[in-house]
DRENNUKE-849970 format. One record per residue: residue number from 1; x, y, z of N, C-alpha, C, O, CB in turn. Coordinates in steps of 0.2 Angstrom, whole numbers, plus 5000, padded with zeros to 4 digits. Atoms other than C-alpha are relative to their C-alpha. Glycine has a CB too. Layout:
<nodes>
(node NUM, (X, Y, Z), (X, Y, Z), (X, Y, Z), (X, Y, Z), (X, Y, Z))
...
</nodes>
This chain:
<nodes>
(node 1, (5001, 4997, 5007), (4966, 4894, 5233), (5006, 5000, 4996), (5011, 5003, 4998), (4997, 5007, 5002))
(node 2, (4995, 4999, 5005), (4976, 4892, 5217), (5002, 5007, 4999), (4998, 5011, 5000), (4999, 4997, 4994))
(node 3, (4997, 4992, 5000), (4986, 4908, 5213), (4997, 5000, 4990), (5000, 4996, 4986), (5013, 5002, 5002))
(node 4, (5003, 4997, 5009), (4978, 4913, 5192), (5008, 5000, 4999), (5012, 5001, 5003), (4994, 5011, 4998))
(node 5, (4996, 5002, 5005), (4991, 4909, 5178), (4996, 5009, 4997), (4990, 5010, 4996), (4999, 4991, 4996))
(node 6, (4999, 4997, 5005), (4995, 4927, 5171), (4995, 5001, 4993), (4997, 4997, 4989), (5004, 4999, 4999))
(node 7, (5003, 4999, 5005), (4983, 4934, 5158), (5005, 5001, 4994), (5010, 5004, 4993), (4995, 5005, 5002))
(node 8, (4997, 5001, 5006), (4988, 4929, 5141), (4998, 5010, 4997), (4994, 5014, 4996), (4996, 4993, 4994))
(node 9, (4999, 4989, 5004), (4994, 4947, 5133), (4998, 4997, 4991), (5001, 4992, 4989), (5015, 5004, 5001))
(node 10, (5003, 5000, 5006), (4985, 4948, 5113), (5003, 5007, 4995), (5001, 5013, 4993), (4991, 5000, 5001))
(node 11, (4998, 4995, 5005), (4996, 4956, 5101), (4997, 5000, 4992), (4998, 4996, 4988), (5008, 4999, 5000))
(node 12, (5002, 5001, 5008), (4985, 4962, 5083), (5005, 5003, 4997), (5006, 5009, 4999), (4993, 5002, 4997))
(node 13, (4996, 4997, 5003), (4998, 4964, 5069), (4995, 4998, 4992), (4992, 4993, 4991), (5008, 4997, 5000))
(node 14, (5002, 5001, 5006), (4991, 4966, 5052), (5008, 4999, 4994), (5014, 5000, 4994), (4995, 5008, 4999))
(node 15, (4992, 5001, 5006), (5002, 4960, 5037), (5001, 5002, 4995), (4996, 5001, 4991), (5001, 4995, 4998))
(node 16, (4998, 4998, 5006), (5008, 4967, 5024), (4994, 5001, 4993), (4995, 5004, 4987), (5006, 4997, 5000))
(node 17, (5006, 5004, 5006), (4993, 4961, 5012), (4995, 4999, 5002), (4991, 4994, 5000), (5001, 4995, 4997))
(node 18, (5007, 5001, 4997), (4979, 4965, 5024), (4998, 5006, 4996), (5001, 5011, 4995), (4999, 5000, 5008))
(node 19, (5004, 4995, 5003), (4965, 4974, 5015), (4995, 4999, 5004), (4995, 4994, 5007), (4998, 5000, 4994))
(node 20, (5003, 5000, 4995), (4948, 4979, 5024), (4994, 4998, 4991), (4996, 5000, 4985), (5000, 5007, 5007))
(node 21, (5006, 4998, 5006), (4931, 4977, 5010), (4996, 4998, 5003), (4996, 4996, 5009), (5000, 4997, 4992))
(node 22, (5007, 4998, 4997), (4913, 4978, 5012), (4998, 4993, 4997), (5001, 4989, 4993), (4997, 5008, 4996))
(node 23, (5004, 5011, 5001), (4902, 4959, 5009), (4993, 5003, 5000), (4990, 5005, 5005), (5001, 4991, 5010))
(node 24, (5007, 5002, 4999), (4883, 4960, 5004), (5001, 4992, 4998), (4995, 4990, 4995), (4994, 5006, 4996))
(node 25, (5001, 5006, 5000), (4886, 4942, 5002), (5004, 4994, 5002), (5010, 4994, 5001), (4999, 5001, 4994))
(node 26, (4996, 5003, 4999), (4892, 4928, 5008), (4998, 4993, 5002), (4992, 4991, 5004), (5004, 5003, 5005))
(node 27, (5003, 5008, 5003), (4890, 4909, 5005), (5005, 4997, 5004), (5010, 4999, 5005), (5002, 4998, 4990))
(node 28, (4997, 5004, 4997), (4895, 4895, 5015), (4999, 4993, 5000), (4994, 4990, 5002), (5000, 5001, 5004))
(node 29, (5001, 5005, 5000), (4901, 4879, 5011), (5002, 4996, 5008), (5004, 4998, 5013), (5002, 4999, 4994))
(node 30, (4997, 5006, 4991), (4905, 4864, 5026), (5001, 4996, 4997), (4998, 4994, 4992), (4993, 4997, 5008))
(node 31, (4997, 5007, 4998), (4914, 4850, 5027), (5002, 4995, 5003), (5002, 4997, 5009), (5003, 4999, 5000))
(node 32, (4998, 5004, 4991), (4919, 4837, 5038), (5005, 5002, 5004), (5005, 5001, 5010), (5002, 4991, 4999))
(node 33, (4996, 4998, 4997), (4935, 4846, 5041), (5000, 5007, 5000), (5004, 5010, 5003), (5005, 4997, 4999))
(node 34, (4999, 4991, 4999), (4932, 4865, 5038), (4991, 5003, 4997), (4986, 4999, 4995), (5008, 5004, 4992))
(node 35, (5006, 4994, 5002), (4918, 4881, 5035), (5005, 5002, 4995), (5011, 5003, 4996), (4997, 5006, 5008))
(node 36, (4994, 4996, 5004), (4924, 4887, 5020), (4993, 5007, 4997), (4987, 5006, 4994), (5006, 4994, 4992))
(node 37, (5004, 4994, 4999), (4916, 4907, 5020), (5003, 5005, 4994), (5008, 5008, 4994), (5001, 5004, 5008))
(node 38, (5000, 4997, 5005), (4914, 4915, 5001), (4997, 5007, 5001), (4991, 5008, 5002), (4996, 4996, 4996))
(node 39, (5000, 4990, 4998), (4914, 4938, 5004), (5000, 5001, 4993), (5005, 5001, 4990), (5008, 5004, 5005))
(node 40, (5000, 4997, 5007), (4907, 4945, 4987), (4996, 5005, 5002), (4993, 5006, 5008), (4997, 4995, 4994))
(node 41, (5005, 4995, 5000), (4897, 4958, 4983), (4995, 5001, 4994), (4998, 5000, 4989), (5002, 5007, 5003))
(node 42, (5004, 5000, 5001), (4881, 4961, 4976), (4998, 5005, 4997), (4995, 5009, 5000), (4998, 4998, 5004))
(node 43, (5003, 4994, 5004), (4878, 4974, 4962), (4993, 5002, 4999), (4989, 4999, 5002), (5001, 5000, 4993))
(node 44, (5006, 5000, 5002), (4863, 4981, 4956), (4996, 4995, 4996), (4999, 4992, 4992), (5001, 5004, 4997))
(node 45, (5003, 5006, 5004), (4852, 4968, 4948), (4999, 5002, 4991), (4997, 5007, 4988), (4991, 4997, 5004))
(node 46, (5001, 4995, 5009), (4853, 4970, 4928), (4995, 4999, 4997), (4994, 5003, 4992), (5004, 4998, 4994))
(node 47, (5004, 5002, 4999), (4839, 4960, 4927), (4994, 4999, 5006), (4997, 4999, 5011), (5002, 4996, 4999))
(node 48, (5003, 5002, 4996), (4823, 4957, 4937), (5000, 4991, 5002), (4997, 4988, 5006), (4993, 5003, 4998))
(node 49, (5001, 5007, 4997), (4826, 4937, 4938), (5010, 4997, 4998), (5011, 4991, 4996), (4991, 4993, 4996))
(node 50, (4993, 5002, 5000), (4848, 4939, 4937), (5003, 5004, 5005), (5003, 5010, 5006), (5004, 5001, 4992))
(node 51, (4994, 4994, 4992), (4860, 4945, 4951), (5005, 4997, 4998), (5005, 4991, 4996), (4998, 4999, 5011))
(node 52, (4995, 5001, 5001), (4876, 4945, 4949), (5006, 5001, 5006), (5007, 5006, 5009), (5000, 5004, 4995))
(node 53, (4992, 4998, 4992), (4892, 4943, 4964), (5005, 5000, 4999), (5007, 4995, 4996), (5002, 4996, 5007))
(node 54, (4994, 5003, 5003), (4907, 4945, 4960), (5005, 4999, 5008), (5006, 5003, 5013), (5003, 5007, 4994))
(node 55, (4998, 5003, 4991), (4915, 4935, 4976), (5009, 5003, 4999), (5011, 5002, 4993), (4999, 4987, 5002))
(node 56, (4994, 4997, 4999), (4933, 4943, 4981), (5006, 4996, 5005), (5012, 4997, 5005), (4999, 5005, 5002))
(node 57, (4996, 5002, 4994), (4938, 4934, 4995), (4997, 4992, 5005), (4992, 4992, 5009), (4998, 5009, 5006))
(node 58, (5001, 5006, 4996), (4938, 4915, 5002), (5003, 4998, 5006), (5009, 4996, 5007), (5001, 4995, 4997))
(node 59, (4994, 5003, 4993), (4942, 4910, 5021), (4996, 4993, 5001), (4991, 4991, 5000), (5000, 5006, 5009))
(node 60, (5000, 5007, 4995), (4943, 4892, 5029), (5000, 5001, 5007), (5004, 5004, 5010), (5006, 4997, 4999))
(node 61, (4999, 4999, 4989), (4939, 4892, 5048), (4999, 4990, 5003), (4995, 4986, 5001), (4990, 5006, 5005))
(node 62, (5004, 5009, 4997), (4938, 4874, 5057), (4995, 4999, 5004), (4994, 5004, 5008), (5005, 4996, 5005))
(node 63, (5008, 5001, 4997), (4923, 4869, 5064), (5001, 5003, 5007), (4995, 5005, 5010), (4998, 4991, 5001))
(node 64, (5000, 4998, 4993), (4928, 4875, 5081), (5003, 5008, 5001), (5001, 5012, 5005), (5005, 4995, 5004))
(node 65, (5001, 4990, 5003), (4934, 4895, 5073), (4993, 4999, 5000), (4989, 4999, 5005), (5003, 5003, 4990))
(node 66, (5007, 4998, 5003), (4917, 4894, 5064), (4994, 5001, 5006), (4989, 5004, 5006), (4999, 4994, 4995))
(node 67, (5003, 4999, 4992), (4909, 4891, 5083), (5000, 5004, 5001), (4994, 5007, 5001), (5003, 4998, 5005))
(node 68, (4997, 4996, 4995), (4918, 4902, 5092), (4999, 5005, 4995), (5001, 5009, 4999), (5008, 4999, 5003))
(node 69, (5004, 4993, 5004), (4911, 4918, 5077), (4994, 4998, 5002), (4992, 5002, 5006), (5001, 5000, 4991))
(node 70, (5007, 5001, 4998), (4895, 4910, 5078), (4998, 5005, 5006), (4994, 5010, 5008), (4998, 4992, 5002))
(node 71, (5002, 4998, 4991), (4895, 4913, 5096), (5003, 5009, 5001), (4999, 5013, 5003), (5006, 4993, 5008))
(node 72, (5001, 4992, 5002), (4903, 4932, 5093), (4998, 5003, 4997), (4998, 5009, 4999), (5003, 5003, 4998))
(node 73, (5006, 4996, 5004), (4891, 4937, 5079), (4996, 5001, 5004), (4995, 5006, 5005), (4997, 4997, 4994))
(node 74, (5008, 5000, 4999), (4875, 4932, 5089), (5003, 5006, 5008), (4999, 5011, 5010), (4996, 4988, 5001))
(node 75, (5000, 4995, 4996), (4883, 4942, 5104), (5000, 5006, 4999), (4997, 5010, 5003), (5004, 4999, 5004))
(node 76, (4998, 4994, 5002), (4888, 4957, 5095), (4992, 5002, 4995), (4991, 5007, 4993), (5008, 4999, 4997))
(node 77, (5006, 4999, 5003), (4871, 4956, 5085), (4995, 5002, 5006), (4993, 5007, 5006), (4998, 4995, 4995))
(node 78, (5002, 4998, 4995), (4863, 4955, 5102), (4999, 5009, 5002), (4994, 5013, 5002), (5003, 4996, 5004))
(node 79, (5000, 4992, 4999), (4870, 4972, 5108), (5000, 5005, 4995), (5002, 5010, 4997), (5004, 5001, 5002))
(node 80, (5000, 4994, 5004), (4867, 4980, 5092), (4993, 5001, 5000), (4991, 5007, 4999), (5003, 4998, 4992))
(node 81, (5007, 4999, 4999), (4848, 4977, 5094), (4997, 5003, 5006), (4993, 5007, 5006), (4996, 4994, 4999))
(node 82, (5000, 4995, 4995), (4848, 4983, 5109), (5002, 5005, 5001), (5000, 5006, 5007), (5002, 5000, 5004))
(node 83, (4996, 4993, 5003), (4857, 4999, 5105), (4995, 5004, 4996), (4993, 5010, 4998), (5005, 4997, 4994))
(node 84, (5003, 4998, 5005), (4848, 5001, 5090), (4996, 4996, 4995), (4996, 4997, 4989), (5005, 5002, 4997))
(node 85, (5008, 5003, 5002), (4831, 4991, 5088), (5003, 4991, 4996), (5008, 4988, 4996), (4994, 5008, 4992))
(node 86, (4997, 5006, 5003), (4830, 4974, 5078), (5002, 4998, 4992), (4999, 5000, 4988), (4995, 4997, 5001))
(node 87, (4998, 5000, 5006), (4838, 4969, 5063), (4994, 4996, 4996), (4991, 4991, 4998), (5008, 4996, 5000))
(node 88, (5006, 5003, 5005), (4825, 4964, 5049), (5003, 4997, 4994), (5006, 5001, 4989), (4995, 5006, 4997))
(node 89, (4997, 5001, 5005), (4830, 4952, 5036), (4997, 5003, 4994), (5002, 5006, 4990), (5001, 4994, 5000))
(node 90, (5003, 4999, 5002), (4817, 4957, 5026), (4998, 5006, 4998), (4999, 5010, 5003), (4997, 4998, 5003))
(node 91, (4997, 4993, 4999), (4817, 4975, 5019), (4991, 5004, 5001), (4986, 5003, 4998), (5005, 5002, 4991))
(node 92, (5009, 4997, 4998), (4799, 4985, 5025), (4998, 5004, 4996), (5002, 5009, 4996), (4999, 5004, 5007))
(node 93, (5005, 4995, 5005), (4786, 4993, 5012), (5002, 5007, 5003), (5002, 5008, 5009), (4990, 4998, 5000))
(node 94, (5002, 4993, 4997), (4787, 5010, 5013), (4992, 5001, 5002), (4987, 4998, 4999), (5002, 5007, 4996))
(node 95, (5007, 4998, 4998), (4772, 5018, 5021), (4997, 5002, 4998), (5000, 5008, 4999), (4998, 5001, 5003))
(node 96, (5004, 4996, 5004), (4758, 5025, 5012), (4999, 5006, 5004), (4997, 5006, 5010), (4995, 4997, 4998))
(node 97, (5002, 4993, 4994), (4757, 5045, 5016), (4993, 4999, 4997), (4991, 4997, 4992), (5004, 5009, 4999))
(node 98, (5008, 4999, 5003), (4738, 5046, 5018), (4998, 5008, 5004), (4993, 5011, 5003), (4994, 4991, 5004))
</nodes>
């Protein structure tokens, strides 16, 4: 039996010009060499057929980042419906008091 190679030690530093903000929207284009992920958000509508985003924030990931999220969103969405029921994209009628 091989002896395990030391667990890699994961230092997070935030940097000097890290901000946290909130995304009801987020647009993605693809490339042959990147995912590039557009974080805006989504006002009130001023109009019934105009919405407005004003996007704040663009990241690049490589096809093999953009994977490796995939694959932590859908786990971490997993345990959030199990937690706490299913996520609906869809927003549900209220229900008529009768």
């Amino acid at each position: 039996m091989t002896p395990q190679p030391p667990q890699t030690k994961i230092q997070l530093v935030n940097t000097s010009d890290y901000r946290e903000h909130y995304a009801n929207s987020v647009q993605v284009r693809v490339s042959l060499w990147d995912f590039f992920l557009l974080f805006g958000t989504m006002n009130n509508q001023s109009a019934p057929d105009a919405v407005t985003i004003h996007n704040y924030q663009g990241v690049y990931l490589s096809p093999q980042q953009a994977k490796a999220l995939a694959n932590v969103l859908n786990q971490n969405i997993s345990q959030y419906e199990s937690t706490f029921g299913e996520i609906t994209l869809e927003p549900k009628a209220p229900s008529s008091i009768q």
